[in-house]
C-alpha positions in Angstrom: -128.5 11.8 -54.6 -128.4 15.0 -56.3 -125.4 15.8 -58.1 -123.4 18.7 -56.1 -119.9 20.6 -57.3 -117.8 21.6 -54.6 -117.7 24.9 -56.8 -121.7 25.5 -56.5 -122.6 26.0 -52.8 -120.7 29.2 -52.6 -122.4 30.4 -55.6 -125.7 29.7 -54.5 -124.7 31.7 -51.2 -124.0 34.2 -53.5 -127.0 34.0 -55.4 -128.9 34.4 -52.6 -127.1 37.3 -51.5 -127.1 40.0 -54.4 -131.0 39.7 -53.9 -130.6 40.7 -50.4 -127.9 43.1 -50.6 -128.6 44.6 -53.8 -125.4 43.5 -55.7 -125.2 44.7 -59.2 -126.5 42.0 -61.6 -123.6 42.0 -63.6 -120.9 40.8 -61.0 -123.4 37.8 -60.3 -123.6 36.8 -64.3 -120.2 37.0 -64.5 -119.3 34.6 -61.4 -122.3 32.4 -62.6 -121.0 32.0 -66.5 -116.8 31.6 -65.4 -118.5 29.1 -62.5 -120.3 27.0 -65.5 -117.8 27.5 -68.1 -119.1 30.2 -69.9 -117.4 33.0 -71.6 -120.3 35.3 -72.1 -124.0 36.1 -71.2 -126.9 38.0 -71.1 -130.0 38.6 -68.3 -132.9 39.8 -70.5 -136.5 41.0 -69.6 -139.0 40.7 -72.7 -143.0 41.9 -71.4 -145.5 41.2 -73.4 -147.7 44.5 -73.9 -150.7 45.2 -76.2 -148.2 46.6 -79.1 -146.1 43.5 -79.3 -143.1 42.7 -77.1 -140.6 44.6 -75.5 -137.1 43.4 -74.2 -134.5 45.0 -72.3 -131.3 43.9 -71.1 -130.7 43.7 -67.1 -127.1 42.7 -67.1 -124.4 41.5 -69.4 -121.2 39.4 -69.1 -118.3 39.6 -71.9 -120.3 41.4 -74.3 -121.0 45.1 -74.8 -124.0 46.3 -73.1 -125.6 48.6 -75.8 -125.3 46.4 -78.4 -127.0 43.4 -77.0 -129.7 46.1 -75.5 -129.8 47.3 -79.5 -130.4 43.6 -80.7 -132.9 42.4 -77.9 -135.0 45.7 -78.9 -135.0 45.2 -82.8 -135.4 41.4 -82.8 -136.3 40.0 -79.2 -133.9 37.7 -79.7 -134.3 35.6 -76.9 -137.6 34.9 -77.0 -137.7 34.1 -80.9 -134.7 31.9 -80.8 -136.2 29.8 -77.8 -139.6 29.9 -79.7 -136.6 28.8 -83.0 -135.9 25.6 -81.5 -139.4 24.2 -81.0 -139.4 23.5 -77.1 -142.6 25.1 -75.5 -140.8 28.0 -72.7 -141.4 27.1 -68.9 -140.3 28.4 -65.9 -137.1 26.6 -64.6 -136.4 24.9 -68.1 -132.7 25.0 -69.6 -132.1 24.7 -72.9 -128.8 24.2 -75.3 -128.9 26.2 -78.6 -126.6 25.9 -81.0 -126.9 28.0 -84.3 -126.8 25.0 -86.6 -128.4 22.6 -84.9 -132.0 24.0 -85.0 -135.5 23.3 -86.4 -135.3 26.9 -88.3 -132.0 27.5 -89.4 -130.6 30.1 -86.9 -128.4 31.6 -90.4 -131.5 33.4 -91.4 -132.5 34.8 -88.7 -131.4 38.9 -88.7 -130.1 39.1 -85.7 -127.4 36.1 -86.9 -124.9 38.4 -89.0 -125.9 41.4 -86.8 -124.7 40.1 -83.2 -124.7 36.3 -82.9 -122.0 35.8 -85.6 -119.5 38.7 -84.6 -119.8 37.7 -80.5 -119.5 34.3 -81.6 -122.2 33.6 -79.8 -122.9 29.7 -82.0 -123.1 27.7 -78.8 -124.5 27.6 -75.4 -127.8 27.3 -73.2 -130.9 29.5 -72.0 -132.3 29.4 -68.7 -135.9 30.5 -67.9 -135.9 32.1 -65.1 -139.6 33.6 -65.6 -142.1 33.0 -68.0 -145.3 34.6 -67.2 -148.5 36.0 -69.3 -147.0 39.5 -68.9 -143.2 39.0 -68.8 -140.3 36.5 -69.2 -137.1 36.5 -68.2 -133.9 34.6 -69.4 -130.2 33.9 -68.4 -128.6 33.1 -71.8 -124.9 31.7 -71.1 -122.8 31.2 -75.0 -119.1 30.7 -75.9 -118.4 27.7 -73.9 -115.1 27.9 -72.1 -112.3 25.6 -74.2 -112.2 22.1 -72.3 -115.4 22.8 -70.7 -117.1 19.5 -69.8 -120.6 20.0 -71.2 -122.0 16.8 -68.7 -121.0 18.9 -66.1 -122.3 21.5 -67.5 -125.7 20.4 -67.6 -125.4 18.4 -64.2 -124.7 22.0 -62.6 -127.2 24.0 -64.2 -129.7 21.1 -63.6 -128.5 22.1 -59.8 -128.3 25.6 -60.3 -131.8 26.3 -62.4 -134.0 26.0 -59.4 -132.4 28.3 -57.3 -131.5 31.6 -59.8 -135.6 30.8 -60.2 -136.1 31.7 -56.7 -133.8 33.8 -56.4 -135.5 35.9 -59.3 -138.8 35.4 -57.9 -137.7 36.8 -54.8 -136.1 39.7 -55.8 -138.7 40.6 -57.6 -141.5 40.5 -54.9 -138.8 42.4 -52.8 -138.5 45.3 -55.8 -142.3 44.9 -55.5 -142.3 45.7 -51.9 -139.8 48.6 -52.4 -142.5 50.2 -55.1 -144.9 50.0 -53.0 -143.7 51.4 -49.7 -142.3 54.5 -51.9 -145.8 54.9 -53.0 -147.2 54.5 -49.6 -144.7 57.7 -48.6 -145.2 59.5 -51.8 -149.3 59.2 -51.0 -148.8 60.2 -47.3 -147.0 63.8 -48.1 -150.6 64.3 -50.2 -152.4 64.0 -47.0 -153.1 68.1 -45.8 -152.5 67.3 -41.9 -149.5 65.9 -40.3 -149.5 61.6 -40.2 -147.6 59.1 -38.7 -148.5 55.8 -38.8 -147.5 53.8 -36.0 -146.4 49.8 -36.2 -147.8 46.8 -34.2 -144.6 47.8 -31.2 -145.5 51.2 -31.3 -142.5 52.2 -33.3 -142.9 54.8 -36.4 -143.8 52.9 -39.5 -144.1 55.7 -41.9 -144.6 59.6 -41.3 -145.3 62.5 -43.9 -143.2 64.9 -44.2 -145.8 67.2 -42.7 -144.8 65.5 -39.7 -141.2 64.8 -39.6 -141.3 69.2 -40.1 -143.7 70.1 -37.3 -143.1 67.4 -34.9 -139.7 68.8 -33.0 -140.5 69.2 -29.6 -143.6 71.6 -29.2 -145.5 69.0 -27.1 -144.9 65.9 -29.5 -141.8 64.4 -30.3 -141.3 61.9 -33.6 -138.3 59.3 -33.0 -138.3 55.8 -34.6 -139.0 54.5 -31.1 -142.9 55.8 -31.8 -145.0 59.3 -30.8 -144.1 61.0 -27.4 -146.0 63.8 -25.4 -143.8 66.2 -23.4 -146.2 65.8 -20.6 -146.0 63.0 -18.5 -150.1 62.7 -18.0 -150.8 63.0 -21.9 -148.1 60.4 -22.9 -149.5 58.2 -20.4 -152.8 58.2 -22.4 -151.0 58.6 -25.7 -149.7 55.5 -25.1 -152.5 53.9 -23.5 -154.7 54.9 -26.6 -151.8 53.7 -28.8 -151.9 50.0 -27.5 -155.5 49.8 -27.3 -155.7 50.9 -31.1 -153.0 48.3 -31.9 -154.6 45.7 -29.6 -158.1 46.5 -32.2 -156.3 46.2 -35.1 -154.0 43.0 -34.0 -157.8 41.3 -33.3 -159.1 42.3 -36.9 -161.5 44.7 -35.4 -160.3 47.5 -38.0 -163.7 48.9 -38.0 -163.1 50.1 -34.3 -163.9 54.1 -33.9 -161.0 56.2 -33.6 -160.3 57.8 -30.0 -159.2 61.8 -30.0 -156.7 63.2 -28.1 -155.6 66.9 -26.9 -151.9 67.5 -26.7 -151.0 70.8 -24.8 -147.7 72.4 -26.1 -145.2 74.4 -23.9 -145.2 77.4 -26.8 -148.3 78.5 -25.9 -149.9 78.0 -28.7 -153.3 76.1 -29.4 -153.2 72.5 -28.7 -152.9 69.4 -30.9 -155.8 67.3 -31.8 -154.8 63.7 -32.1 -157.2 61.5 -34.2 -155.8 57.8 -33.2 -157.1 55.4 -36.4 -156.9 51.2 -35.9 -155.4 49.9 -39.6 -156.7 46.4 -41.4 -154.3 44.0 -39.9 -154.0 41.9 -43.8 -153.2 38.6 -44.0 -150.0 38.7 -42.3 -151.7 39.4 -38.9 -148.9 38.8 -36.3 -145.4 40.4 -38.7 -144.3 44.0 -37.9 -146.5 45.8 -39.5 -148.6 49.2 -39.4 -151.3 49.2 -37.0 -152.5 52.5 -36.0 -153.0 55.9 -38.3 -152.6 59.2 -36.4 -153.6 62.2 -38.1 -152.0 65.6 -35.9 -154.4 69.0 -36.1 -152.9 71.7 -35.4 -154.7 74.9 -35.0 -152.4 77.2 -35.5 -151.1 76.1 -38.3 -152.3 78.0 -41.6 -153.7 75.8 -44.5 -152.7 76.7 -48.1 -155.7 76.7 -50.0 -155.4 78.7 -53.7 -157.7 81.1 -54.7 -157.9 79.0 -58.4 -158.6 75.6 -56.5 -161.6 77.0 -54.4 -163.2 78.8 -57.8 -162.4 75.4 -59.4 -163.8 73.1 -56.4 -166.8 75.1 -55.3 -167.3 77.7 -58.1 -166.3 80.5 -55.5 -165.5 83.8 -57.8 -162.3 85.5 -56.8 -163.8 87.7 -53.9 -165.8 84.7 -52.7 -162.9 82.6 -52.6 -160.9 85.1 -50.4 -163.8 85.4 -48.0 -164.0 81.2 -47.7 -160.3 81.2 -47.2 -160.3 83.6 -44.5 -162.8 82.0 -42.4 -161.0 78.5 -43.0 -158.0 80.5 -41.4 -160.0 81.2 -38.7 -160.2 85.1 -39.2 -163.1 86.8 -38.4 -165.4 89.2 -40.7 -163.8 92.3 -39.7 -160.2 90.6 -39.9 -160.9 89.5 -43.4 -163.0 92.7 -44.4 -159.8 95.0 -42.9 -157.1 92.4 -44.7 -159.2 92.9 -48.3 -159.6 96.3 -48.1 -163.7 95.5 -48.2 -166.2 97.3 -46.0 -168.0 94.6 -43.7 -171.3 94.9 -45.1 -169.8 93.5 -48.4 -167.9 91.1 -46.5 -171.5 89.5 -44.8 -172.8 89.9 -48.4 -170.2 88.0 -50.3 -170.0 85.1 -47.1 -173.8 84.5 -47.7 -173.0 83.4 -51.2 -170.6 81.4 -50.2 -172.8 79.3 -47.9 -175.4 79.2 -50.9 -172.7 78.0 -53.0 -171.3 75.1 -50.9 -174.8 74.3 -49.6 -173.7 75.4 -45.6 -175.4 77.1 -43.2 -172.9 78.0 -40.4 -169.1 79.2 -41.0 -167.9 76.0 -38.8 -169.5 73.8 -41.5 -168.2 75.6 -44.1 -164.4 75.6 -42.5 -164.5 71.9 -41.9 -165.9 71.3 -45.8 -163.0 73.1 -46.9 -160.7 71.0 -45.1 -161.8 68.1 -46.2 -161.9 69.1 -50.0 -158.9 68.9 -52.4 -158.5 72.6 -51.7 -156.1 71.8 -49.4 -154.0 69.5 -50.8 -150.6 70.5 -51.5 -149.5 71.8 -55.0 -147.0 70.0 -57.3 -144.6 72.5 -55.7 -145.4 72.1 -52.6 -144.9 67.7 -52.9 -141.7 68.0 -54.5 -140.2 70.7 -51.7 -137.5 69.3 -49.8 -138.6 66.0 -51.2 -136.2 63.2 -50.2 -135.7 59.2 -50.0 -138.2 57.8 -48.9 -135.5 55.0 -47.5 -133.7 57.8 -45.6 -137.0 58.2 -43.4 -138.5 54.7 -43.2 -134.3 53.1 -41.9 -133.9 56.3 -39.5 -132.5 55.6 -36.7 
């Protein structure tokens, strides 16, 4: 039967919990050293890159932050003394290190005098709490408490080793998860239209903050309980088209064509075009999830397309570019000749280069190659406007 210390199940609780809830690292050392019957310790990250290794301390216990970050970063120390005392590293292995005891005499190493000597930090042990191709992580735990038992000791990190390995490999899948879901938003706000993508219950996974501005009321309305039309008819088949597109991608069938939709809006103004997208389902088929991509049109609203990106894109000159915009916008040739100051003929003359330059024929084929081209992507600017956390959209209630 394992060996169990009626000190260790509440720590492992605890363990458990600063991954969950975010607790800062250091509080968690601390308990885990005094809990052991240590006085001190150290968390450190060392990734091995092209140029050699580089370490970085993630939390410290009874010694001064900056100087252990100073040492790790000059010597690696905690990858050089474990490679010091000759035992090959492994995930999940704990190791005792005392400065005299091993194969290469820890009193020449540089970092002895610099910060192992003053911390007297002689004795202790190292846990591996990663040790992959790219990275490894350690818990080093020194200055043994006075009367510390060391059998108990290593009977309770013997416990205690498996589960700050999980723990560490969760947390770090979760931080993974986190990275990626801010990239997700951060890629959606690139998009030029409004998008919401909708989860497998219809709720609002993620929405671009094209969205979240435009979607208040004028015939659609964005909540976290998913995409609403004001009238009753069109939410009917808003929803209708919504379950079917989930039902596709819930089956795999991903490849499914998308279904349109008109949304009428009590302003008056042009109606919404809804393009309704089924998503991959991945290999976690049946979890919450997004399912369904909607991209929102809307007609009346003006596209910001720069006069530099068009003569970059398309090799429009300055007048060219103007002319392509305005038809984009949906002006006519005597809007965009009275708007430039141009007489129409001009107008007609500099419109016919632009379809020889884009390779079109008609101005609808031009408009729609212009808003599919990076023309009408936002600026840096224009991203970073009103930018917020992505957390603060994705938890709404």
């Amino acid at each position: 039967m394992p060996y169990m210390d009626p000190t260790l199940g509440a720590l492992i609780d605890r363990i458990y919990e600063s991954v969950l809830d975010d607790l800062p690292p250091d509080k968690l050392l601390g308990e885990t050293a005094y809990t052991v019957g240590f006085d001190a310790g150290a968390v450190i990250s060392t990734t091995r890159r092209a140029d050699g290794l580089r370490s970085a301390c993630i939390a410290v216990t009874g010694l001064d932050f900056d100087t252990c970050q100073q040492a790790e970063t000059r010597h690696q120390m905690s990858v050089t003394s474990t490679l010091a005392n000759g035992t090959p590293m492994a995930t999940g292995r704990f190791l005792p290190f005392t400065a005299l005891d091993v194969g290469i005499a820890m009193t020449e190493q540089p970092y002895f005098e610099e910060f192992l000597a003053p911390n007297n930090l002689l004795e202790g042990t190292k846990i591996i709490l990663e040790d992959s191709p790219t990275r490894s992580i350690f818990m080093n735990l020194a200055r043994p408490i006075p009367g510390s038992d060391r059998e108990r000791q290593a009977r309770m990190l013997d416990v205690l080793a498996p589960h700050l390995v999980r723990s560490t490999q969760i947390g770090v899948r979760l931080g993974k998860t986190d990275a990626l879901r801010q990239l997700s938003w951060e890629s959606a706000n690139l998009c030029p239209y409004p998008m919401v993508v909708i989860d497998n219950t219809r709720g609002v996974f993620l929405a671009n903050r094209l969205a979240e501005n435009m979607l208040l009321g004028d015939g659609l309305t964005l909540t976290s309980q998913g995409l609403r039309a004001s009238v009753r008819s069109q939410d009917h088949q808003l929803q209708k088209i919504l379950l079917e597109a989930i039902a596709a991608s819930n089956s795999g069938n991903a490849s499914a064509h998308g279904q349109e939709l008109t949304i009428t809006r009590p302003s008056g103004k042009r109606p919404y075009q809804l393009m309704m997208i089924p998503l991959r389902p991945g290999p976690q088929r049946q979890g919450y999830r997004p399912a369904v991509m909607v991209l929102i049109v809307d007609p009346d609203a003006g596209h910001t397309a720069s006069i530099e990106r068009c003569r970059t894109v398309f090799g429009f000159t300055r007048a060219e570019a103007q002319v392509a915009i305005g038809i984009m916008e949906g002006l006519s040739l005597e809007q965009i000749s009275e708007q430039r100051h141009r007489t129409l003929s001009t107008t007609r003359n500099l419109l016919k280069r632009v379809f020889q330059k884009a390779n079109v024929s008609r101005q609808n084929e031009l408009t729609q190659l212009m808003l599919y081209s990076a023309i009408v992507m936002p600026t840096f600017a224009e991203h970073t406007k009103g930018q917020w956390n992505a957390d603060d959209k994705l938890n709404r209630d």
